[in-house]
Backbone as CSV, one residue per row, in Angstrom:
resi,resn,N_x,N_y,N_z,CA_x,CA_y,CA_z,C_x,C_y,C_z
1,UNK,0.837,-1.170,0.000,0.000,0.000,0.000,0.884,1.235,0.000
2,UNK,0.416,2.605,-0.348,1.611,3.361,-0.690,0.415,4.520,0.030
3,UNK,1.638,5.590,0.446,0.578,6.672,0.784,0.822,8.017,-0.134
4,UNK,-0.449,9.214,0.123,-0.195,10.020,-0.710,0.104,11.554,-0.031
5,UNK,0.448,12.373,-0.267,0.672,13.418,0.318,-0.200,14.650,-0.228
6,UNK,-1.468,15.186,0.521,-2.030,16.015,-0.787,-1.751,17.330,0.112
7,UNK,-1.094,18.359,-0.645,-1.195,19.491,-0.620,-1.802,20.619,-1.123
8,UNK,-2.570,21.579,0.420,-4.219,22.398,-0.300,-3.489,23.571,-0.754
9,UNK,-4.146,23.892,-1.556,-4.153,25.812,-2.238,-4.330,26.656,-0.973
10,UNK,-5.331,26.502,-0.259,-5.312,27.730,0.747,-4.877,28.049,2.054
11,UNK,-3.779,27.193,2.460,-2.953,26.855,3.351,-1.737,25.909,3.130
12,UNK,-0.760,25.990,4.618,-0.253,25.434,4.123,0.013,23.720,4.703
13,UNK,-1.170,23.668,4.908,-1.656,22.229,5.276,-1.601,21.177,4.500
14,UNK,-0.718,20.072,5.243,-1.532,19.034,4.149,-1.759,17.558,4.760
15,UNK,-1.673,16.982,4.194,-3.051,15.779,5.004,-2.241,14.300,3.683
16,UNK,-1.970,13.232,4.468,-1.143,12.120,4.198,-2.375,10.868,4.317
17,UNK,-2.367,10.578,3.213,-3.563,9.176,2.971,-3.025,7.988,2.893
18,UNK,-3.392,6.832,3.236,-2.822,5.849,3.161,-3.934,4.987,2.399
19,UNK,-3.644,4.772,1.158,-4.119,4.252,0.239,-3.844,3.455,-1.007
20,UNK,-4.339,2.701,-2.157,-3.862,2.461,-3.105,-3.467,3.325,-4.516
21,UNK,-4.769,4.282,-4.507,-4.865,4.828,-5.776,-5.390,6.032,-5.844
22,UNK,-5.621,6.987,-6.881,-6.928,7.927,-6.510,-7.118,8.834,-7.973
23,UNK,-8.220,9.264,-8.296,-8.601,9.587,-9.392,-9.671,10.708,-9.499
24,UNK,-9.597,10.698,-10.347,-10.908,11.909,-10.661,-12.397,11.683,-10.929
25,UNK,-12.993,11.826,-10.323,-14.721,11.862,-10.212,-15.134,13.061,-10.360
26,UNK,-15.493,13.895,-11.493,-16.837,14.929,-11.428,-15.341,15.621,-11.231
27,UNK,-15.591,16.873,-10.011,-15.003,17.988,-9.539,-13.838,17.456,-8.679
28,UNK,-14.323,16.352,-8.115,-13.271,15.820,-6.991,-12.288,14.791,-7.491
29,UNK,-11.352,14.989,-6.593,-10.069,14.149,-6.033,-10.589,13.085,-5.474
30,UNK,-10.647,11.731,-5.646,-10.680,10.728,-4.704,-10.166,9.464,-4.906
31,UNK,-9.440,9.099,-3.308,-8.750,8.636,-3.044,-8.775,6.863,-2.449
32,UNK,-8.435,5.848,-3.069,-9.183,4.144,-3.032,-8.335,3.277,-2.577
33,UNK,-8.801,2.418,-1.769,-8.069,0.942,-1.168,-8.993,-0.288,-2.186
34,UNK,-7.682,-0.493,-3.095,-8.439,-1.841,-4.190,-9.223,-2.497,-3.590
35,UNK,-10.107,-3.473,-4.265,-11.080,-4.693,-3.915,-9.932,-5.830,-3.250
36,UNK,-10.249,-7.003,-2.765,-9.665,-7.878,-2.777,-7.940,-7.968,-3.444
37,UNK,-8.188,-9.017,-4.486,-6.645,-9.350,-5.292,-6.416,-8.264,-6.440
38,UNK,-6.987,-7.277,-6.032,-7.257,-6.301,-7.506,-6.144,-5.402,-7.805
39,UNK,-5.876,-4.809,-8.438,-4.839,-3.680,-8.734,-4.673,-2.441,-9.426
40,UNK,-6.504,-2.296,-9.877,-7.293,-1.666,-10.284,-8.271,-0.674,-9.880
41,UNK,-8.800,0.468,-9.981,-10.100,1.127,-9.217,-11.142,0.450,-9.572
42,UNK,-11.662,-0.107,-9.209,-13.295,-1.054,-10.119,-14.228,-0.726,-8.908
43,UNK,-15.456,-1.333,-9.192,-16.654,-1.250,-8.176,-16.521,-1.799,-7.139
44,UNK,-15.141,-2.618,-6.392,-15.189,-3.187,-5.159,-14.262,-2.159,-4.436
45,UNK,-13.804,-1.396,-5.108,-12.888,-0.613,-4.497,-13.456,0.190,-3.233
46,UNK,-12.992,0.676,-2.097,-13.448,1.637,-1.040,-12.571,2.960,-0.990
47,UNK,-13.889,3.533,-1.224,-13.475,5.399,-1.405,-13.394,5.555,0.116
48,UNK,-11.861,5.929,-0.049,-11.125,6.626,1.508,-11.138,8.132,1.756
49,UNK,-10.990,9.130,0.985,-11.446,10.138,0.794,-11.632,10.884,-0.077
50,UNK,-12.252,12.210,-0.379,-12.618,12.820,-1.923,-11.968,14.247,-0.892
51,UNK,-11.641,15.264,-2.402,-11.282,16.586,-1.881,-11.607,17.002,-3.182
52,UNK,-12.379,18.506,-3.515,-12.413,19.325,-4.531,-11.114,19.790,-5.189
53,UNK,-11.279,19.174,-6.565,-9.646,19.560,-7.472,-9.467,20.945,-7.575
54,UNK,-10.247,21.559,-7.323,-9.400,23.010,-7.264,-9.208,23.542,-5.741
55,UNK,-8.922,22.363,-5.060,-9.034,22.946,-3.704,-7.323,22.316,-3.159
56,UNK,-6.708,20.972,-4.141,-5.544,20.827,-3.916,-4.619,21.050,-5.159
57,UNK,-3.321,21.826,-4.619,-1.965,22.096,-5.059,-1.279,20.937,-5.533
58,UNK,-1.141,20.034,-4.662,-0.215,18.887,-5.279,-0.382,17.769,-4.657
59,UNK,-0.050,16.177,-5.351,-0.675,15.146,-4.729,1.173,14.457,-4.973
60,UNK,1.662,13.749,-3.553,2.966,13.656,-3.750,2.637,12.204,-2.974
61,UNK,3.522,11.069,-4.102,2.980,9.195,-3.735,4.434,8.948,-3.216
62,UNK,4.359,8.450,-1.841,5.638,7.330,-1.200,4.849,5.918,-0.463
63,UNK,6.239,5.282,-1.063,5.947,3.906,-0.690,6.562,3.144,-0.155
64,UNK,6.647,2.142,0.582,7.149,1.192,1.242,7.981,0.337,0.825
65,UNK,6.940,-0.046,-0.201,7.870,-1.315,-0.856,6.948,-1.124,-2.560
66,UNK,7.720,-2.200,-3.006,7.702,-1.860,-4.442,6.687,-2.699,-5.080
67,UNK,5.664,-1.892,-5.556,4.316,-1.998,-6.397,3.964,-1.548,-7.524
68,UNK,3.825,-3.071,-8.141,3.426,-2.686,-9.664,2.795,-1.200,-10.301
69,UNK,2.971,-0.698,-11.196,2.886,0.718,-11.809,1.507,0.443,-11.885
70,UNK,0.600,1.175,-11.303,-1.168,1.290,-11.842,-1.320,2.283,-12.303
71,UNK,-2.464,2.529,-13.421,-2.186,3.524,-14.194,-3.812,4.447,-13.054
72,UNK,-3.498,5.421,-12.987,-4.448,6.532,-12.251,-4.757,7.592,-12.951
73,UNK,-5.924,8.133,-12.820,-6.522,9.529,-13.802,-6.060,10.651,-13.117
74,UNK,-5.528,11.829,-13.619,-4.943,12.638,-13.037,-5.335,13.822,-13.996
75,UNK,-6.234,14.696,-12.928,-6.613,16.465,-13.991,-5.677,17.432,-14.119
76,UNK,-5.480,17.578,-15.229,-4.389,18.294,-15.819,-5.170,20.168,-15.155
């Protein structure tokens, strides 16, 4: 499992997720622990948290140990 580091626009706060993946829905940022044996976002996945994309600066991934490359949606 790898975590993420998201940093907000209007402070200088930021808030460390421990998760698999995270992508774009609608307006928001959100952030997923795969299904089972999965390695994928699919419908078993559990949404860990959402944040409005214009509400974070930067999303920064460290990890533990070494996990296959998943490909994630990311708003330009």
């Amino acid at each position: 499992m790898a975590s993420f580091t998201v940093q907000f626009r209007s402070s200088e706060t930021t808030t460390t997720i421990d998760c698999d993946g995270y992508a774009q829905e609608g307006t928001m940022l959100t952030f997923f622990l795969f299904g089972s044996e999965c390695t994928t976002i699919d419908a078993w996945s559990l949404r860990v948290a959402s944040y409005r994309i214009a509400d974070v600066a930067s999303v920064v991934r460290s990890c533990d140990r070494v996990v296959p490359e998943v490909p994630v949606l990311v708003a330009c």
